[in-house]
C-alpha positions as CSV (number, residue, x, y, z in Angstrom):
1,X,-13.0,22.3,33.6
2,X,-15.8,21.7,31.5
3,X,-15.4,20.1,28.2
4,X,-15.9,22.8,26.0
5,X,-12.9,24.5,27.8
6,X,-10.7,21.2,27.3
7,X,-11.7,21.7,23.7
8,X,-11.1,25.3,22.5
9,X,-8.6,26.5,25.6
10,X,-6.0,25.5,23.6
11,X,-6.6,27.1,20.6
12,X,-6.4,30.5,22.0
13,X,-2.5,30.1,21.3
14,X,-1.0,30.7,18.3
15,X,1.2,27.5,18.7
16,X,-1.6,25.4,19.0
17,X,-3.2,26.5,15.9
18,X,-0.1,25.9,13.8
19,X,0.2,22.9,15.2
20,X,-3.6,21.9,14.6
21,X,-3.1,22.9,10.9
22,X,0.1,21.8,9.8
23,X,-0.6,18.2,12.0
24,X,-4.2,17.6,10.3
25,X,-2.7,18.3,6.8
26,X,-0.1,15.5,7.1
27,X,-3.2,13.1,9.0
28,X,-5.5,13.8,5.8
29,X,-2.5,13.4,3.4
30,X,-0.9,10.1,5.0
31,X,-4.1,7.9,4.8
32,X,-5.1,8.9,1.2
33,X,-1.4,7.1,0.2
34,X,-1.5,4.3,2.9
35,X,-4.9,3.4,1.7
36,X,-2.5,2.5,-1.8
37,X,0.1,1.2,-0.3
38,X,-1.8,-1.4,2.1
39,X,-2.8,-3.0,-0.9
40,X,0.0,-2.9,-3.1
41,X,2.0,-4.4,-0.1
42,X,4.3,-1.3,0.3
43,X,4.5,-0.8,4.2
44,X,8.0,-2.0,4.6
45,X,8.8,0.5,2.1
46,X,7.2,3.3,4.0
47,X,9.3,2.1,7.4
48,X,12.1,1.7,5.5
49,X,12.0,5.4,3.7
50,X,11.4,6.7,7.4
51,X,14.5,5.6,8.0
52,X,16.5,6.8,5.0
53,X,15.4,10.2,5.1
54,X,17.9,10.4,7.9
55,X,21.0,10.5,5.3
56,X,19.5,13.3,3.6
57,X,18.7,15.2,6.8
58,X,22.1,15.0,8.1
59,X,23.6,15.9,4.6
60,X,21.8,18.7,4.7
61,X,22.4,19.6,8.5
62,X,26.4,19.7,7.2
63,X,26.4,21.7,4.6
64,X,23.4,24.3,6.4
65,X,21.2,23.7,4.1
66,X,17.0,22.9,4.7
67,X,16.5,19.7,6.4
68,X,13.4,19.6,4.9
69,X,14.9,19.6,1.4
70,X,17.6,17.2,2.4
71,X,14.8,14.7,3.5
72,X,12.9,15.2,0.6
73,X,16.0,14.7,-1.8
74,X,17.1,11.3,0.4
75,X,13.4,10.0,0.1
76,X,12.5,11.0,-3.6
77,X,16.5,9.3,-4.2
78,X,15.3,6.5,-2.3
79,X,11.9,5.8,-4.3
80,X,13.9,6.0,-7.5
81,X,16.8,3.7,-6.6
82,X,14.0,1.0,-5.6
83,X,12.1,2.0,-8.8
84,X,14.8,0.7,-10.7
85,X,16.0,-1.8,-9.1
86,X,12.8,-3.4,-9.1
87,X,12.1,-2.3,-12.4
88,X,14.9,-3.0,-15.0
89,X,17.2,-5.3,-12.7
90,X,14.2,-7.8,-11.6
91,X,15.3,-7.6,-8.0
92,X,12.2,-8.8,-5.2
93,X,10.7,-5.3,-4.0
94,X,11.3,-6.7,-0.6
95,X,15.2,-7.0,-1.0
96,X,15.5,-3.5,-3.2
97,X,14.0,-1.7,-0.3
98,X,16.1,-3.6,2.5
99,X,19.5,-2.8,0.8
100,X,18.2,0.5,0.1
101,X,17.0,1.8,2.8
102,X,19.4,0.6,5.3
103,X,22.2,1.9,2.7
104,X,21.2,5.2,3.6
105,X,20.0,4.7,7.2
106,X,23.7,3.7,7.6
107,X,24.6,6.7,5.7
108,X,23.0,9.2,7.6
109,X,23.7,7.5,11.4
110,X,27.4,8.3,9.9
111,X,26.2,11.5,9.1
112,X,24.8,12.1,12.6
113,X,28.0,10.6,13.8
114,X,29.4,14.0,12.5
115,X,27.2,16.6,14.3
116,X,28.8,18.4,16.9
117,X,25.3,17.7,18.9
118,X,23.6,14.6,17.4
119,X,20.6,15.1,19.5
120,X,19.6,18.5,17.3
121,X,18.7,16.3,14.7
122,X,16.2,14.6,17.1
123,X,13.1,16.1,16.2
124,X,13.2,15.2,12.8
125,X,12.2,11.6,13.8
126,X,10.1,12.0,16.6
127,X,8.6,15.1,15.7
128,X,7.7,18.6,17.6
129,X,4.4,19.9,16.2
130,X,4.3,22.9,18.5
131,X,7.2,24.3,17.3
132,X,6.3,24.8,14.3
133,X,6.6,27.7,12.6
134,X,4.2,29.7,10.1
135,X,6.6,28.6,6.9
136,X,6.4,25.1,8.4
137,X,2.6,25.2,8.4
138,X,2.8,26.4,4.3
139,X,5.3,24.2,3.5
140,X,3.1,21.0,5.3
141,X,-0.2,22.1,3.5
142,X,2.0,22.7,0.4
143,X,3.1,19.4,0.7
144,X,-0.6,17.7,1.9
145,X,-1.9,19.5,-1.3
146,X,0.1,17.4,-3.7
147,X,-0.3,14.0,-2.1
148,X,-4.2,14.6,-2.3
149,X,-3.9,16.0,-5.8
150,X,-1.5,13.4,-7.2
151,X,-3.1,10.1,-5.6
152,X,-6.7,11.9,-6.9
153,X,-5.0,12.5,-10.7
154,X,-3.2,8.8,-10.1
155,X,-6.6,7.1,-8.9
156,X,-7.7,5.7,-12.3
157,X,-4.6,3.9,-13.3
158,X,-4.0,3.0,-9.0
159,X,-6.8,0.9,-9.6
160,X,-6.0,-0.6,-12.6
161,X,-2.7,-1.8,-11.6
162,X,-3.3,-2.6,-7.7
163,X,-6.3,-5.0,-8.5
164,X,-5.5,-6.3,-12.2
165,X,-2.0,-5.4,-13.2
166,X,-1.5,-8.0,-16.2
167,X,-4.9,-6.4,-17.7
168,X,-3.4,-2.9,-17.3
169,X,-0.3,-4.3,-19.0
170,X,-2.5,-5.3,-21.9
171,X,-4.1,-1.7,-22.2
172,X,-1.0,-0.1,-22.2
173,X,-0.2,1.3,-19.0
174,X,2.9,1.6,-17.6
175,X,3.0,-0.6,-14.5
176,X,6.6,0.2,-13.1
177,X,6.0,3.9,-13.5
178,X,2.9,4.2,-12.0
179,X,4.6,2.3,-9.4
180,X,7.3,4.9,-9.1
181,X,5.3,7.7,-8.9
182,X,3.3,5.9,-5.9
183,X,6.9,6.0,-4.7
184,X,7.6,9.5,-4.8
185,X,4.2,10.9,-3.8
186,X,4.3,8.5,-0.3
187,X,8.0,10.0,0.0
188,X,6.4,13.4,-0.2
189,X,3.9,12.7,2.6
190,X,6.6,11.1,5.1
191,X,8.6,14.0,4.5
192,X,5.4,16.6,5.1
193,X,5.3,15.3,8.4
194,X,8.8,15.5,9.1
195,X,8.8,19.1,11.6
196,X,5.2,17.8,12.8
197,X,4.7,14.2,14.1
198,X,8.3,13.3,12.7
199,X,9.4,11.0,10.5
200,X,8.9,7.7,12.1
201,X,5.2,9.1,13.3
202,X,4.1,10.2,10.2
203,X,4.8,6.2,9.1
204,X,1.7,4.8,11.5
205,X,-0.2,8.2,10.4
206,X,0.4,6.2,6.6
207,X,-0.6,2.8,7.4
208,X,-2.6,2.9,11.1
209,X,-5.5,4.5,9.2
210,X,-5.9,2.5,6.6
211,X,-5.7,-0.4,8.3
212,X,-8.8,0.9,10.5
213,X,-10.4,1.3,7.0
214,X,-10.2,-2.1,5.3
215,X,-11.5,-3.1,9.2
216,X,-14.7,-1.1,8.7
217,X,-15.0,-0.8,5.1
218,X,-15.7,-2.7,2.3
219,X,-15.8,-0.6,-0.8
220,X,-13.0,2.3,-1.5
221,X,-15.2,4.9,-1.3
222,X,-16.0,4.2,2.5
223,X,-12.4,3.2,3.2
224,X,-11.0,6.6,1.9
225,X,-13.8,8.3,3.9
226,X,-12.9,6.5,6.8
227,X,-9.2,6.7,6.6
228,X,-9.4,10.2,6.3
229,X,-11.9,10.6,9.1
230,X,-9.6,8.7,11.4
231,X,-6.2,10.3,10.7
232,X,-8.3,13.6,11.2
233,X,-9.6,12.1,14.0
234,X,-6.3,10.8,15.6
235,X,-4.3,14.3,14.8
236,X,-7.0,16.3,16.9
237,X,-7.7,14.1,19.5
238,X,-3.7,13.5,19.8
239,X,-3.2,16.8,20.0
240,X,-5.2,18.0,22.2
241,X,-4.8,15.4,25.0
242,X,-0.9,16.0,24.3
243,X,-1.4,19.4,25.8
244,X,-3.5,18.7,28.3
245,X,-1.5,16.0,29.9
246,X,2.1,17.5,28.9
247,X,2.7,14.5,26.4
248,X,4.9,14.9,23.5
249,X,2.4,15.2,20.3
250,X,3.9,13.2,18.2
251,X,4.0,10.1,19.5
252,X,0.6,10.6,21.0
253,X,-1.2,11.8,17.7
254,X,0.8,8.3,16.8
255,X,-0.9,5.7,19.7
256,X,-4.1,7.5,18.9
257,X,-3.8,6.4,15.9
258,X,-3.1,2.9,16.5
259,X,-6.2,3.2,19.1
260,X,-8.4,3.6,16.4
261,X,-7.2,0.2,14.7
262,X,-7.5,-1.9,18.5
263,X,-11.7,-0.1,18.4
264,X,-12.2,-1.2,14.8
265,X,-10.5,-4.7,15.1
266,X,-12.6,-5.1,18.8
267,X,-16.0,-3.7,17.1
268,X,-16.0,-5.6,13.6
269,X,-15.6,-9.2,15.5
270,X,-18.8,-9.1,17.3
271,X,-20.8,-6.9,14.2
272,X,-19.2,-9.8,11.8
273,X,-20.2,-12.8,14.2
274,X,-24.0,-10.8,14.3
275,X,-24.1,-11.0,10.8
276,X,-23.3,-14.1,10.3
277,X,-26.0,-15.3,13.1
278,X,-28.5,-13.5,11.5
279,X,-27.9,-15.0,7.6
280,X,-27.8,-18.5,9.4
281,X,-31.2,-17.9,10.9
282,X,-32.7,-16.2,7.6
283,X,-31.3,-19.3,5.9
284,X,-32.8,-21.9,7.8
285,X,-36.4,-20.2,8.0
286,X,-36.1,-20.2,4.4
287,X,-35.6,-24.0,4.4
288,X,-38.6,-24.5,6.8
289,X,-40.8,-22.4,4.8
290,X,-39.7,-24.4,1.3
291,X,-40.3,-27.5,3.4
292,X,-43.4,-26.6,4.8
C-alpha cells in the first residue's frame, strides 16, 4: 500500500469523515483552553470534571433524556459549585474541586449502579468517534465554536489575571468571575468530546498539547499555534492509524497525543544544551577579544 492510499483510503467512508470532523473540532478546541488552564494550575480540575460528568450522564440515561445535555448540565453545575466555593467561602481550589468532583463521581457510579446494562454508558468515557453521527458532528463543531470564540473574547482579561492578578484587581476586573467562566468554557470542551474521544480522552486532548507548547514555545502566540497544531496533529494521525491497525480511536488519538509531549521534552534538551554551548563560547571570545 502506498502512502497516499494509507492517507485518503479511509476517507472514502462516510464514518471516517464524521469522525475526522467532529474529532479535529474537539483537538483544536481542547488546547486553546488547556493552554489557560496549564497556567492557572487547573488540570486537576479538568480530571476531576471528567469524572463528574458521569452523574449527569447517568441522570440523564434514567430519565431518557440527551446524554450530552446531562453531561453538560453535571459539568457547567460542577464549575459553579467550585466557583463558589472558592469564591465567597475561601476554600483552597484544590479541596473545592476534590469534594466536588468526587461528590458527583460518587453520584453518578450510583447512578450507573442503576442501569439495567452499565456497560451502555461506556462510551461516554472512552469515546467512539466512528459512530458518530451527523447531529453529533454539529453539535461537536457547535460546541468547538464557542470554546474558540469565548477563550478569543476572554483573552484580554485571561491575561490580566493569569500573569498579574492583584493588578487586575486594582483595574477593576473581576478575578473570581473571569475564573468562573474559564470554568464553564473548559466544561464545554470536555463535554464536546464526550461521543468522540470520550470524556476521560478529551482530558489529555486539554492538557497533553499544551504541555508540548510551553516545551517548544516561549511566547503565547507560538504556544497557541503550536498547541493547536499538535492536537490537530494528534487527532489525524490518531485517527487514521486507529483504523488501520483496528485500534479504538480514542485512546489512540489520546497516546498520540502524549507522543507529541515525549518528542518535544526529548528534542528541547539537546536544542537547550546547544544553546547554551553556543552563548558560553560567544561569551568567552568576547572576553579574549576585550582582553586582547
Amino acid at each position: 500500500m502506498s502512502i497516499w492510499s494509507w492517507l485518503a483510503d479511509p476517507f472514502g467512508y462516510d464514518f471516517m469523515v464524521r469522525a475526522t470532523i467532529a474529532t479535529l473540532a474537539v483537538c483544536i478546541a481542547a488546547p486553546m483552553c488547556g493552554i489557560w488552564a496549564l497556567s492557572r494550575r487547573l488540570v486537576y480540575l479538568t480530571d476531576a470534571m471528567s469524572h463528574g460528568i458521569l452523574a449527569g450522564v447517568a441522570g440523564a440515561s434514567i430519565i431518557g433524556g440527551s446524554l450530552l445535555v446531562g453531561g453538560l448540565v453535571a459539568a457547567v453545575t460542577m464549575a459553579l459549585i467550585v466557583s463558589v466555593l472558592v469564591v465567597r467561602a475561601r476554600i483552597p481550589e484544590d479541596g473545592a474541586i476534590g469534594v466536588v468532583g468526587q461528590g458527583l463521581f460518587a453520584l453518578g457510579v450510583i447512578g450507573v449502579s442503576l442501569q439495567s446494562d452499565p456497560r451502555a454508558l461506556a462510551h461516554i468515557l472512552f469515546g467512539n468517534p466512528l459512530t458518530v453521527t451527523r447531529t453529533d458532528v454539529v453539535i461537536d463543531a457547535t460546541l468547538a465554536l464557542l470554546v474558540v470564540l469565548a477563550v478569543t473574547a476572554l483573552r484580554p482579561v485571561l491575561l490580566a489575571t493569569t500573569f498579574d492578578a492583584v493588578h487586575a484587581r486594582t483595574v477593576g476586573i473581576h478575578v473570581g468571575l473571569v475564573d468562573a467562566t474559564l470554568l464553564v468554557v473548559l466544561s464545554l470542551t470536555v463535554v464536546a468530546g464526550m461521543v468522540t474521544v470520550g470524556v476521560l480522552m478529551a482530558v489529555t486532548l486539554v492538557i497533553a498539547p499544551a504541555v508540548t507548547a510551553r516545551l517548544l514555545a516561549r511566547s503565547l502566540e507560538t504556544m497557541l499555534l503550536i498547541a493547536i497544531g499538535s492536537g490537530a496533529g494528534a487527532g489525524a494521525v490518531g485517527l487514521l492509524v486507529s483504523y488501520h491497525a483496528g485500534l479504538p480511536a480514542g485512546p489512540t488519538v489520546a497516546l498520540v497525543a502524549v507522543g507529541l509531549v515525549v518528542v518535544a521534552a526529548l528534542w528541547v534538551r539537546p536544542v537547550r544544551a546547544f544553546h547554551r554551548t553556543v552563548q558560553r563560547a560567544g561569551s568567552h571570545g568576547d572576553e579574549v577579544t576585550q582582553q586582547g
